[in-house]
Backbone as JSON, one array per atom type, in Angstrom:
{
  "sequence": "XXXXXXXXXXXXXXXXXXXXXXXXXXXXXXXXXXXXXXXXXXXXXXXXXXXXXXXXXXXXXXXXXXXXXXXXXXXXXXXXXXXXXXXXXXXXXXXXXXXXXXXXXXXXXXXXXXXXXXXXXXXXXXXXXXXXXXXXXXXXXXXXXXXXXXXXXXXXXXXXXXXXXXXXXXXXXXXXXXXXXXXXXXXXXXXXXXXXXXXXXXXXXXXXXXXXXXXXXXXXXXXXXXXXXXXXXXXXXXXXXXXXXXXXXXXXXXXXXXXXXXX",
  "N": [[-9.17, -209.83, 64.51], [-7.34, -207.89, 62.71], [-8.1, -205.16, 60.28], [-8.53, -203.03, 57.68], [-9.8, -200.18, 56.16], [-10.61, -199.28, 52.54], [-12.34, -197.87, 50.75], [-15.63, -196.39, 50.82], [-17.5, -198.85, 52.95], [-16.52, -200.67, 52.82], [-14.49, -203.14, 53.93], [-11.27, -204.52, 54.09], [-9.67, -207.85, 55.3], [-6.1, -207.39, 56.75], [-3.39, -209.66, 55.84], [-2.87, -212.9, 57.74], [-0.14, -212.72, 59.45], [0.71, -214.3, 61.74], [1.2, -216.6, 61.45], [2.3, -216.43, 58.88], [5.52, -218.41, 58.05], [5.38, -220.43, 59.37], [4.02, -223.78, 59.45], [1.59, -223.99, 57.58], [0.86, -225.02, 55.37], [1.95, -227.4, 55.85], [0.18, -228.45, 57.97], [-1.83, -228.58, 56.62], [-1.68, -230.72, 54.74], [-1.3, -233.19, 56.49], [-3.97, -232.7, 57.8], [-5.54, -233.45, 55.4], [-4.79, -236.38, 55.02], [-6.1, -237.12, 57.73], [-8.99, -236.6, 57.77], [-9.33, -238.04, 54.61], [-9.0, -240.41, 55.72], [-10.69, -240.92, 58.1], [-13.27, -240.85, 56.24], [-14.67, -243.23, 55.54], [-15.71, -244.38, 58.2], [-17.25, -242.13, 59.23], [-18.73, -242.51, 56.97], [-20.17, -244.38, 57.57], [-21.22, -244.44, 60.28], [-23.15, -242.81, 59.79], [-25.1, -243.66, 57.86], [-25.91, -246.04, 59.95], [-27.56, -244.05, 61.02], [-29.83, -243.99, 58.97], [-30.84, -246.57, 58.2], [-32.59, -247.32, 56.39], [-31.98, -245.76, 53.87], [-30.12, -245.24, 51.11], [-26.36, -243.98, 51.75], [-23.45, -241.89, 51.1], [-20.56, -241.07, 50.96], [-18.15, -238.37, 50.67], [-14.34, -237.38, 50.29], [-13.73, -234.03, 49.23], [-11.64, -231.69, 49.03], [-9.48, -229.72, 49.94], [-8.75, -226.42, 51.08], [-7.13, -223.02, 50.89], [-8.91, -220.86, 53.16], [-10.76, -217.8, 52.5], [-12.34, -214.83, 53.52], [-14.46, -214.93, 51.63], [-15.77, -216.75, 51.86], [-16.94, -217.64, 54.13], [-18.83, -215.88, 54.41], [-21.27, -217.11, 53.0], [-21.41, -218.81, 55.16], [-23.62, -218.64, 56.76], [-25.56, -220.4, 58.56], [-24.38, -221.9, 59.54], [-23.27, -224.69, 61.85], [-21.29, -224.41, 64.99], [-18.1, -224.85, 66.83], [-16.07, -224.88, 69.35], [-12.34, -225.19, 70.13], [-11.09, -226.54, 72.98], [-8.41, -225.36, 73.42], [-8.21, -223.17, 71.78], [-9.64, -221.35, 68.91], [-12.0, -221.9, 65.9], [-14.08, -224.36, 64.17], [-16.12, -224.62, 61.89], [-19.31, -225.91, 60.38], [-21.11, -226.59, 57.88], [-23.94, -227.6, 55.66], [-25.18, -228.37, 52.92], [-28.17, -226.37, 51.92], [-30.7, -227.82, 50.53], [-30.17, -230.36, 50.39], [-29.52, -230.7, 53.28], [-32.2, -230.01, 54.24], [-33.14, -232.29, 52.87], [-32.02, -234.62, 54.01], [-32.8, -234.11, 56.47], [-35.5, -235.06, 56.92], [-35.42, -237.48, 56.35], [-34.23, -238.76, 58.06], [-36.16, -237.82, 60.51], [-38.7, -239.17, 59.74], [-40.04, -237.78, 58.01], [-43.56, -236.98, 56.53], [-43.93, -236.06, 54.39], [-41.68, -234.51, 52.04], [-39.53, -232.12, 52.37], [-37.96, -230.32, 50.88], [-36.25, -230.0, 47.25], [-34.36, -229.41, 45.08], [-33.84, -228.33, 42.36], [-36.1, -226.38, 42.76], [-35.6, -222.91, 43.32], [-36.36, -220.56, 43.92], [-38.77, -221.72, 45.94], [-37.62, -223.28, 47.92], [-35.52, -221.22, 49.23], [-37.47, -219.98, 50.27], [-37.92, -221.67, 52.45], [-37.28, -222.15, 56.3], [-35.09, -223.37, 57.66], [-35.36, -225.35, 60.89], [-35.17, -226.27, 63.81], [-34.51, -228.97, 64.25], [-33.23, -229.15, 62.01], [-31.13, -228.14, 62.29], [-29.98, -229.07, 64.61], [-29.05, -231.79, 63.42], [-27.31, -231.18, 61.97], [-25.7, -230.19, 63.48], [-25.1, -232.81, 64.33], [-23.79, -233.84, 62.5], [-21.26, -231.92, 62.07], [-20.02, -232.48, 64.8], [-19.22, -235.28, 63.89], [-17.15, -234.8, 62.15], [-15.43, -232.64, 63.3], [-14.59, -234.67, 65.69], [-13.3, -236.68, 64.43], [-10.77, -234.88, 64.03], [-9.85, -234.37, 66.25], [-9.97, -235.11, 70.09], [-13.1, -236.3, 71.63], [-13.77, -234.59, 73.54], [-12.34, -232.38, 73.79], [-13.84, -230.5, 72.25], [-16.38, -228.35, 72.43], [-19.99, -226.97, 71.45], [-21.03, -224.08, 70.1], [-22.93, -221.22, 69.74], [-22.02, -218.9, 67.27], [-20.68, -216.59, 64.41], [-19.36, -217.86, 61.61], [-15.5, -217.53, 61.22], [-13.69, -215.02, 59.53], [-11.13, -214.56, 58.71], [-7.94, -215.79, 57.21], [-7.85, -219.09, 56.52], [-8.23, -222.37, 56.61], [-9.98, -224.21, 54.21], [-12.5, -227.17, 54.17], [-14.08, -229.72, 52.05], [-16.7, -231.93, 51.55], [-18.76, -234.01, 50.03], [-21.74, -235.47, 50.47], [-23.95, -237.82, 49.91], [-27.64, -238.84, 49.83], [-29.48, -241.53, 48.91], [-30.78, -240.35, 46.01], [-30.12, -237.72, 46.03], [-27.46, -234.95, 46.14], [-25.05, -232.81, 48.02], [-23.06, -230.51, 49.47], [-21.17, -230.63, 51.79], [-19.18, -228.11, 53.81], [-16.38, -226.85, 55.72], [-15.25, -224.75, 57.82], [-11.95, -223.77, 59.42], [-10.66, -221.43, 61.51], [-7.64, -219.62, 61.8], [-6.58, -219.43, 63.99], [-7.45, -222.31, 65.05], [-5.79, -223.6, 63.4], [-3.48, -223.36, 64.5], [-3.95, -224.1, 66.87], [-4.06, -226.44, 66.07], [-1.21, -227.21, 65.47], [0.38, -227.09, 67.15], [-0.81, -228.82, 68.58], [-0.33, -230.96, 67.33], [2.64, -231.04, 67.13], [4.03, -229.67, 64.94], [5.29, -227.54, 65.04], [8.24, -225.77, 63.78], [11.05, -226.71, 65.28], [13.65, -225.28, 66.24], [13.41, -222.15, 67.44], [13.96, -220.06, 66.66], [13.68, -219.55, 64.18], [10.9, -218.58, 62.91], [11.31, -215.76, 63.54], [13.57, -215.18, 62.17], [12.42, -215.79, 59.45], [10.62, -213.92, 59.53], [12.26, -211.54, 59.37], [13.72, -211.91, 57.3], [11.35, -212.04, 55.47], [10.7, -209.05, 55.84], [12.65, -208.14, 54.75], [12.84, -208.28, 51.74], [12.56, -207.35, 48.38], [9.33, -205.94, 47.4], [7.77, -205.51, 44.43], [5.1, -203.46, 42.28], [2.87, -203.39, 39.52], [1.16, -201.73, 37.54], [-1.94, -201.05, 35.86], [-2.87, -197.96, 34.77], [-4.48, -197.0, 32.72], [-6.29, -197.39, 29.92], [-6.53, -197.32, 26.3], [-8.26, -198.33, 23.58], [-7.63, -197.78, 20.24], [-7.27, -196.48, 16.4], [-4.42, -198.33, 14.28], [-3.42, -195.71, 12.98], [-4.03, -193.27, 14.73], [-2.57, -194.11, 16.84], [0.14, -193.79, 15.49], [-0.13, -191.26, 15.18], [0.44, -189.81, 17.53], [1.75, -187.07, 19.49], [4.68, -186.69, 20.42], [5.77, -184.86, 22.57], [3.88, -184.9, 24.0], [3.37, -186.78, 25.25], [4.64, -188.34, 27.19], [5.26, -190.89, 29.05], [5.47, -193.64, 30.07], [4.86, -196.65, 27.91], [2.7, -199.21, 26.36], [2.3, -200.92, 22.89], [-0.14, -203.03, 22.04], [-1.38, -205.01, 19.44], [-4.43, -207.21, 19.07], [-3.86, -209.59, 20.39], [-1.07, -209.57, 20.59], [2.56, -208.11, 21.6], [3.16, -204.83, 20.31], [5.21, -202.63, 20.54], [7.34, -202.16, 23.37], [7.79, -199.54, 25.61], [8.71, -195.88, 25.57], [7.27, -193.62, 23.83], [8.37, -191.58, 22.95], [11.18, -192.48, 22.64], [11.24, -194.36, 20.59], [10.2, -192.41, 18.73], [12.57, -191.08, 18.07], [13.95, -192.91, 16.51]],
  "CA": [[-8.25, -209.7, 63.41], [-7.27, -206.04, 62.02], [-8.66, -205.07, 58.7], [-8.28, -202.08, 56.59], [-10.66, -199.58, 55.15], [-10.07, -198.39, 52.32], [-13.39, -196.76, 50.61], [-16.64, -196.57, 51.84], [-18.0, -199.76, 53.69], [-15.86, -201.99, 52.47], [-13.48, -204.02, 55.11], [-10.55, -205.92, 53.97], [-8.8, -208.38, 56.25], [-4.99, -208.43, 56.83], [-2.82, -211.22, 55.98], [-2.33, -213.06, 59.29], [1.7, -213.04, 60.1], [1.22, -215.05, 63.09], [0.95, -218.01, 60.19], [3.92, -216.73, 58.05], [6.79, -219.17, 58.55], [4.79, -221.95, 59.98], [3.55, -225.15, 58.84], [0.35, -224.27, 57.41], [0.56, -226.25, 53.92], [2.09, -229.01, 56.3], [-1.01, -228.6, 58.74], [-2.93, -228.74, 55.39], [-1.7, -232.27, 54.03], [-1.87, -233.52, 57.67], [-5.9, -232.55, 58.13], [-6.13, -234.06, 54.62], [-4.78, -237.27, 55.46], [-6.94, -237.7, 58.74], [-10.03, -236.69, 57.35], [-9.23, -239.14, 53.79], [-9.24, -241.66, 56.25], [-11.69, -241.03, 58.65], [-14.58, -240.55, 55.49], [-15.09, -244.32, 55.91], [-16.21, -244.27, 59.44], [-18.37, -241.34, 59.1], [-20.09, -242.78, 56.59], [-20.93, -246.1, 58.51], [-22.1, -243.64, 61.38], [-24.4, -241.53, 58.84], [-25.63, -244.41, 57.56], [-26.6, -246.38, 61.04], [-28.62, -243.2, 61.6], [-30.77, -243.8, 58.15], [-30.95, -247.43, 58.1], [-33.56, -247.46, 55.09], [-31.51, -245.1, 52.88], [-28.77, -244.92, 51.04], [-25.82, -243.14, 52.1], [-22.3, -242.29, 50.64], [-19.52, -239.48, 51.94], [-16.51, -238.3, 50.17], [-13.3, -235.95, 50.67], [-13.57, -233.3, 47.91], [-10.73, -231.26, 48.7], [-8.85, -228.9, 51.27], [-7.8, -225.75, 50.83], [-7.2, -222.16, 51.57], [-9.95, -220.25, 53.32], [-10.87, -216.4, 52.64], [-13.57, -214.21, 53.98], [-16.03, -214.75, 50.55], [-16.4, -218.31, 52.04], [-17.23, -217.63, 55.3], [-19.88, -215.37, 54.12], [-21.97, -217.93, 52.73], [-22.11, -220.38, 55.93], [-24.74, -218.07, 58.03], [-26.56, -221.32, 59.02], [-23.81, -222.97, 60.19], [-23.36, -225.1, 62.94], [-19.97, -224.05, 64.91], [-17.8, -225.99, 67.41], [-14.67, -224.4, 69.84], [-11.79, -225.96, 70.72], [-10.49, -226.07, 74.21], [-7.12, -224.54, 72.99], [-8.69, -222.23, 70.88], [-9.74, -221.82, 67.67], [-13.28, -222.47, 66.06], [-14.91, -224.92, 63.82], [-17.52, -224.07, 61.02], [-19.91, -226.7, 59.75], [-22.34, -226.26, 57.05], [-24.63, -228.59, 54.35], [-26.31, -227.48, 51.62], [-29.79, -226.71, 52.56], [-31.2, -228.76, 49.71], [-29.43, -231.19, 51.27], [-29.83, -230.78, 54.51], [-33.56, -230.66, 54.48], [-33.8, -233.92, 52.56], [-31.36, -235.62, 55.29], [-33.35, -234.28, 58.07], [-37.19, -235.41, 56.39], [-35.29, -238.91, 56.19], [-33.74, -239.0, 59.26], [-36.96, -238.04, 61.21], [-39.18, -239.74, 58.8], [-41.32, -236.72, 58.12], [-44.27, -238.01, 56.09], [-43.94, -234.92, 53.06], [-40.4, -234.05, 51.78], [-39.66, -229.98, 51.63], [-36.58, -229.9, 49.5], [-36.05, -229.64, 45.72], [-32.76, -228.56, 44.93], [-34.08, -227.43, 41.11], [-37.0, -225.12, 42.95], [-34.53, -222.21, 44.01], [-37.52, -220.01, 44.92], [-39.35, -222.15, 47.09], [-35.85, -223.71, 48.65], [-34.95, -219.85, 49.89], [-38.77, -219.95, 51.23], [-38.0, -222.91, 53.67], [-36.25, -222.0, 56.87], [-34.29, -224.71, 58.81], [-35.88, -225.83, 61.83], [-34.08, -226.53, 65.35], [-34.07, -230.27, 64.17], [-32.29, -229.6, 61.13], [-29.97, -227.69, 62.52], [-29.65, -230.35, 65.16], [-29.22, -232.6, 62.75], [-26.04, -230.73, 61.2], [-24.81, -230.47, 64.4], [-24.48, -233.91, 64.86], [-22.77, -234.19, 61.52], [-20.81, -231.44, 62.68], [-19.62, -233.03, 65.71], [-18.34, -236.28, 63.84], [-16.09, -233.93, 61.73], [-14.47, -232.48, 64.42], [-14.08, -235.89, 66.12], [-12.06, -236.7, 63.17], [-9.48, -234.01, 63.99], [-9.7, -233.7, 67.68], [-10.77, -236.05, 70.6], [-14.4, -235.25, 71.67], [-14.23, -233.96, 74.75], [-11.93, -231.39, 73.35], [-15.11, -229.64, 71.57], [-17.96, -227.1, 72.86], [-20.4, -226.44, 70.65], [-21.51, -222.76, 70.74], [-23.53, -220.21, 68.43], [-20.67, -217.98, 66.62], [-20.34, -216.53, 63.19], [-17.78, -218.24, 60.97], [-14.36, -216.52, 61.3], [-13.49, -214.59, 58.56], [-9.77, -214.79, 58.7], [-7.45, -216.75, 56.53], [-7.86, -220.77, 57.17], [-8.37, -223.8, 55.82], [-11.8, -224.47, 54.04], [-12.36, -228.78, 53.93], [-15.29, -229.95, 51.59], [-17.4, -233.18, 51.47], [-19.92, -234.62, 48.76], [-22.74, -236.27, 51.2], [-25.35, -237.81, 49.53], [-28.62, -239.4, 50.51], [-30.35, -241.71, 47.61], [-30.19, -239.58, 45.14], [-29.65, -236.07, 46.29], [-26.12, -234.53, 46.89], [-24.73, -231.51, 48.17], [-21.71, -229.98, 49.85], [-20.84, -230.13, 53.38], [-18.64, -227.6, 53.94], [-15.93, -227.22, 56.95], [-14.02, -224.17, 58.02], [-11.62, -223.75, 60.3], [-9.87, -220.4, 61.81], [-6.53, -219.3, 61.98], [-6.64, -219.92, 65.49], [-7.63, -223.0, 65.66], [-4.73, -224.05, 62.83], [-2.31, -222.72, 65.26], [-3.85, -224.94, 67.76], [-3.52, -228.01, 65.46], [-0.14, -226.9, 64.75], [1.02, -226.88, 68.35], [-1.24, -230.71, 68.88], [0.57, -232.18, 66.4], [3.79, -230.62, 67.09], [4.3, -229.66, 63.41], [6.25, -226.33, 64.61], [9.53, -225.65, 64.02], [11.96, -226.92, 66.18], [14.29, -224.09, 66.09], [12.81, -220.69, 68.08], [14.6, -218.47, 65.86], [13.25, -219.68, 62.18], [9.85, -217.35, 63.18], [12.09, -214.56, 63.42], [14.21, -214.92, 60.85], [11.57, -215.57, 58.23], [9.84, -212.91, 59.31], [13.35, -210.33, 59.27], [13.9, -211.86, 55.93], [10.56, -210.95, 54.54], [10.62, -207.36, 55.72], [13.82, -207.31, 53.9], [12.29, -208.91, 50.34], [11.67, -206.16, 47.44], [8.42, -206.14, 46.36], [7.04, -204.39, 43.43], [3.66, -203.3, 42.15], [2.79, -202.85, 38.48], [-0.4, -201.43, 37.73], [-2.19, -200.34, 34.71], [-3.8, -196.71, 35.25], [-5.94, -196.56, 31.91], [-6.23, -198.28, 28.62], [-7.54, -197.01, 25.45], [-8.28, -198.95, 22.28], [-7.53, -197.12, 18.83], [-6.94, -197.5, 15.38], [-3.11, -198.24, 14.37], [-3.13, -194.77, 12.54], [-4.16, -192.55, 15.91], [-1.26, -194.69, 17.6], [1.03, -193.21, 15.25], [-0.22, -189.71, 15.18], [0.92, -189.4, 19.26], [2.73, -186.31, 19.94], [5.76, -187.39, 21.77], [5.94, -184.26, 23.62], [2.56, -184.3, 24.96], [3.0, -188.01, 25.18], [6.3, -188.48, 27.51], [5.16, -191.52, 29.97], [5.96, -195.37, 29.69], [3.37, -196.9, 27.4], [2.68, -199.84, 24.8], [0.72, -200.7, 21.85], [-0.72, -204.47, 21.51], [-1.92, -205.42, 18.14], [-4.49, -207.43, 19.52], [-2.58, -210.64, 21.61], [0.56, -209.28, 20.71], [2.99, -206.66, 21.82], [3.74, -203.81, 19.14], [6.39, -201.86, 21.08], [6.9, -201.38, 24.74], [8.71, -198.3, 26.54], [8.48, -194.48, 25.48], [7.16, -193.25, 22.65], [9.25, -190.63, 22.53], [12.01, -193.24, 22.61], [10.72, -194.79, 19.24], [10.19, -192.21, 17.27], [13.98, -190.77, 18.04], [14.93, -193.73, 15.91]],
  "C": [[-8.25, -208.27, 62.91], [-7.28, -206.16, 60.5], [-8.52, -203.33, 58.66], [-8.99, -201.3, 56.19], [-10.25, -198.78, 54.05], [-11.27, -197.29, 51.35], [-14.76, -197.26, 50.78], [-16.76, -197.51, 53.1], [-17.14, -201.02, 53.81], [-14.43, -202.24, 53.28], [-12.66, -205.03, 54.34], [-9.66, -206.56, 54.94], [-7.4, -208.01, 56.06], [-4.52, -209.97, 56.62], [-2.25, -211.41, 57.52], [-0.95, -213.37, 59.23], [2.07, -213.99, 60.97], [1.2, -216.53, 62.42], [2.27, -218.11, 59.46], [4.89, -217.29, 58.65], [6.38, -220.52, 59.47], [4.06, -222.32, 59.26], [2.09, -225.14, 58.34], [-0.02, -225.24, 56.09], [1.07, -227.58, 54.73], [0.81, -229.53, 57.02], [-2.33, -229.59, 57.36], [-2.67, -229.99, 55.12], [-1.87, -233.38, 55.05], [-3.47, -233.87, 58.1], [-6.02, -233.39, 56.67], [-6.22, -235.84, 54.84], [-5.32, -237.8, 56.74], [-8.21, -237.68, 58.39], [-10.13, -237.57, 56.15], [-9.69, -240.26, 54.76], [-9.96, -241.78, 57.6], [-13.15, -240.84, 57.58], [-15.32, -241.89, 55.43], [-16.11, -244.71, 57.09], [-17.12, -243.52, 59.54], [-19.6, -241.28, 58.15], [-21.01, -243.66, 56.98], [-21.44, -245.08, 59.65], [-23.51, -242.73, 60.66], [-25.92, -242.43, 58.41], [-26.07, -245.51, 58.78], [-27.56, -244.95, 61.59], [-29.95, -243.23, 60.39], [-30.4, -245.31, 57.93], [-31.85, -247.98, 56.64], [-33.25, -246.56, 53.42], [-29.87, -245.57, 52.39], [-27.67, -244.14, 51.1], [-24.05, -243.31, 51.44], [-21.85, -240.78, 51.08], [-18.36, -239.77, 51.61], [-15.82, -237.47, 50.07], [-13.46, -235.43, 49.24], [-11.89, -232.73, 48.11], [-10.54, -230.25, 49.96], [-8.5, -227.89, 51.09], [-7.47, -224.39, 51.52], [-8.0, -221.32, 51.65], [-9.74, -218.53, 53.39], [-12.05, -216.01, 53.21], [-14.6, -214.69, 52.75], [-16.13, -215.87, 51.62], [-17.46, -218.44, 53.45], [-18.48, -216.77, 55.36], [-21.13, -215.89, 53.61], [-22.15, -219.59, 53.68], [-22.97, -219.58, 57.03], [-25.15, -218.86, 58.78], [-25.64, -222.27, 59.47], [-23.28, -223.53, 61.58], [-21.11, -225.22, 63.81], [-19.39, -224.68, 66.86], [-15.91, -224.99, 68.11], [-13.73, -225.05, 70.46], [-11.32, -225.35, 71.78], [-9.25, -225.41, 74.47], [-6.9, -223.52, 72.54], [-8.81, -222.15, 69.47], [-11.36, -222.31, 67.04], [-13.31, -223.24, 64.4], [-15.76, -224.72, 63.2], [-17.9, -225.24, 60.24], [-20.99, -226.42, 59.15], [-22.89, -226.98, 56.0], [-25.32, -227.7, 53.61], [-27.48, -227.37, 51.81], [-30.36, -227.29, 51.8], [-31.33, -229.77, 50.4], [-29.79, -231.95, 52.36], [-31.04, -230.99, 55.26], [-33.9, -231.76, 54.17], [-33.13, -234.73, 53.36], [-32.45, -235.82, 56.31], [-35.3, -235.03, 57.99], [-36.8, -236.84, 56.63], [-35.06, -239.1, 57.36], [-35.09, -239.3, 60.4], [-38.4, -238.64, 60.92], [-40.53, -238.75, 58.84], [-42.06, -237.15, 56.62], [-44.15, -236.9, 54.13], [-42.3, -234.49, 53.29], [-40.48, -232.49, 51.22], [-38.48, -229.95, 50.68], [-36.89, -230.48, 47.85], [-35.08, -228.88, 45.18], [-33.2, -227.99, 43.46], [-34.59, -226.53, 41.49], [-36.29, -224.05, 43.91], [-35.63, -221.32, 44.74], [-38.22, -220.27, 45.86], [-38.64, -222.49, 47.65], [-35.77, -222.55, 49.26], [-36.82, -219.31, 50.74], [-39.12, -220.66, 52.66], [-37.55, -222.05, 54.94], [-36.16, -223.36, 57.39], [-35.42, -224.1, 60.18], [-34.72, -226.19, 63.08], [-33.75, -227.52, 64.45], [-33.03, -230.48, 63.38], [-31.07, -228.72, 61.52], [-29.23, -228.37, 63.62], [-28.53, -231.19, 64.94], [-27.14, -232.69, 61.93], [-25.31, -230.86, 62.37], [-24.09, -231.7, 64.66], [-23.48, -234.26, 63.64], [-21.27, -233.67, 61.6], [-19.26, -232.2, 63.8], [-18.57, -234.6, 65.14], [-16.86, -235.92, 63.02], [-14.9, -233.92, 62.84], [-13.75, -233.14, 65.07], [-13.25, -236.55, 65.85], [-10.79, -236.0, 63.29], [-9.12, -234.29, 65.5], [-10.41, -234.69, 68.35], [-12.29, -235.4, 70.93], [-14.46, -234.14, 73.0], [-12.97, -232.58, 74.85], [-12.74, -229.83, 72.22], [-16.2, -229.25, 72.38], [-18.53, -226.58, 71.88], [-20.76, -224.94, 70.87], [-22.0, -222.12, 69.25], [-22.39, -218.88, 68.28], [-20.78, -217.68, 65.25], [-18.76, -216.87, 62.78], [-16.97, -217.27, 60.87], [-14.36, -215.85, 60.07], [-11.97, -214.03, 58.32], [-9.19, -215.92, 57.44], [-7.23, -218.27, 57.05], [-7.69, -222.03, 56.35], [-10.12, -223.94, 55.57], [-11.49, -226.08, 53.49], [-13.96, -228.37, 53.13], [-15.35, -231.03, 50.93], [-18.35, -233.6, 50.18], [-20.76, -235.64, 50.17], [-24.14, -236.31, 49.95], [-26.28, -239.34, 49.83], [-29.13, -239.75, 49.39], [-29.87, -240.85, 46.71], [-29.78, -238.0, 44.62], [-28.26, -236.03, 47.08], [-25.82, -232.71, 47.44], [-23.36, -231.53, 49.07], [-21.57, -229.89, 50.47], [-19.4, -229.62, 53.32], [-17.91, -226.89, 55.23], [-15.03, -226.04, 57.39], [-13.24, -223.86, 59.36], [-10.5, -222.59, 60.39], [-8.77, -220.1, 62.07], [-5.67, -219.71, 62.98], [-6.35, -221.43, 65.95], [-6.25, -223.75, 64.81], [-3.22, -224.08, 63.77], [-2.38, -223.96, 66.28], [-3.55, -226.37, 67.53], [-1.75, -228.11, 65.07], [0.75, -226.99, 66.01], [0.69, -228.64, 68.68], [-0.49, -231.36, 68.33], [1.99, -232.03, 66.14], [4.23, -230.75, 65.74], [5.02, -227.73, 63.82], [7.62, -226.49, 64.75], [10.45, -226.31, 65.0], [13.19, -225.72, 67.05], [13.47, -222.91, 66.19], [12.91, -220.19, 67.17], [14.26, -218.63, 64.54], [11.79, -218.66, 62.3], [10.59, -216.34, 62.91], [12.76, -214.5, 62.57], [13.66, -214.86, 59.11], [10.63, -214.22, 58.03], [11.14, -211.53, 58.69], [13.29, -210.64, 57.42], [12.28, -211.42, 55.14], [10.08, -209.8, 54.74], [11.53, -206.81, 54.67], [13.61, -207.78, 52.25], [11.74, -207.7, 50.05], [10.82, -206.42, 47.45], [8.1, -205.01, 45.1], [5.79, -204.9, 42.85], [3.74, -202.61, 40.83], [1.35, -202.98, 38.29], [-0.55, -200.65, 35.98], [-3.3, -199.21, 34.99], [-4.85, -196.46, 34.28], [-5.44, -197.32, 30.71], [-7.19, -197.75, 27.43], [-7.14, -197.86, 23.93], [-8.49, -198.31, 20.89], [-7.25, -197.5, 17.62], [-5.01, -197.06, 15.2], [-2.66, -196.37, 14.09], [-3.27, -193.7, 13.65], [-2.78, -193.2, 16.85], [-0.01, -193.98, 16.98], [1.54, -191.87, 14.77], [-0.11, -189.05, 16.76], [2.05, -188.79, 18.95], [3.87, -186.59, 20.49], [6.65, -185.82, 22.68], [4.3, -183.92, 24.49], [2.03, -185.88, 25.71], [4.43, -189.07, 26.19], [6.03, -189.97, 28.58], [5.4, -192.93, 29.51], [4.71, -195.94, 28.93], [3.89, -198.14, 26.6], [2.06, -200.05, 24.24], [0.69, -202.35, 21.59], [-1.66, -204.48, 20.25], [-2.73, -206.77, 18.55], [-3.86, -208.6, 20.57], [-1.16, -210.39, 21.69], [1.18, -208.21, 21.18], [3.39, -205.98, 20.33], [5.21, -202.97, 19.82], [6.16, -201.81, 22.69], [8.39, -200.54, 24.99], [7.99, -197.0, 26.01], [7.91, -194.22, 24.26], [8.14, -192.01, 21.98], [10.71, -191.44, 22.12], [12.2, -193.98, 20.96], [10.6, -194.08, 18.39], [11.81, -190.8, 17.39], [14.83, -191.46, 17.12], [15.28, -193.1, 14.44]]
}
């Protein structure tokens, strides 16, 4: 994806184009309605893997993914489709450690979602990352048949996407499984589910038309807070630029000052 620099270190993405004018809010209510109704099933699978616990799994919400997000799933377990396109799965490590202690019935529990210091002392283990995988995997399954998935070690995209997120909880600990999916792979759901266009030429024309859309950019270059009486001791030849004066929530005048005191 091409990104931007614009001072020091700091990288910002592009908006992806190859998105504008296609179905991505349709993609979006689409993935919501398969995953709504696959959260049933995945919890009866979650729950035949912890037979002695209790288990519950529910759609939070769907929406649109930026780079912050993708910056906070390091540990996550990631999944490519055969079309293209990848897959990001991630639990809360709180979470995730108290799943995997239950799951493999380890005889001492490491998590404590209050103890943030010792929590960032743990690391995950193969198992529990295993463990996610397999959670992972029923996600995906949900969207896509299985044998349309390869798991593989990848950092989450950092493109514009779709970010999905879960509520899993075990007894009485919850946390956030969190789901993203790449630009890419939207494209590829977008082609599966024949949700593009019909008409070649609506790409092109949405795009001609928004080269040809004004935009404008209003910006505030500086702001200073005074008392009313310094507001109305401004020169208005040393003072010639567009300005106004808010009393605080309100406006007092906007345009020139020179304009104002011509009256």
């Amino acid at each position: 994806m091409k990104s931007i620099e614009l001072e020091g270190d700091h990288k910002y993405p592009t908006l992806n184009t190859d998105l504008l004018g296609r179905p991505i809010h349709t993609i979006r209510e689409e993935l919501r309605k398969i995953l709504e109704g696959s959260v049933s099933g995945i919890q009866n699978q979650i729950q035949k893997w912890l037979l002695n616990y209790s288990v519950s799994f529910h759609f939070n919400e769907i929406t649109l993914h930026f780079p912050e997000h993708a910056e906070a799933m390091q540990t996550a377990s990631t999944f490519c489709h055969q079309q293209g396109g990848l897959l990001s799965i991630q639990l809360e490590k709180a979470s995730l450690l108290g799943l995997s202690d239950h799951f493999y019935g380890a005889a001492i529990h490491r998590a404590n979602a209050s103890d943030t210091s010792a929590l960032a002392g743990i690391a995950l283990s193969n198992s529990d990352l295993r463990l996610q995988q397999r959670l992972g995997r029923l996600i995906a399954d949900a969207i896509a048949p299985d044998d349309m998935w390869q798991s593989m070690e990848a950092i989450p995209s950092n493109d514009v996407g779709l970010l999905v997120r879960f509520t899993l909880t075990c007894e009485s600990q919850s946390g956030t499984l969190s789901v993203l999916l790449d630009g890419h792979l939207i494209q590829t759901l977008i082609n599966e589910l024949e949700l593009q266009p019909q008409d070649p030429a609506i790409p092109h024309r949405f795009r001609h038309a928004l080269e040809k859309t004004p935009v404008s950019l209003q910006a505030v270059l500086s702001r200073k807070v005074m008392p009313l009486s310094q507001v109305l001791a401004l020169q208005t030849r040393r003072h010639h630029s567009d300005r106004s004066a808010n009393p605080g929530t309100g406006q007092y005048w906007p345009g020139t000052f020179i304009q104002r005191t011509s009256r």
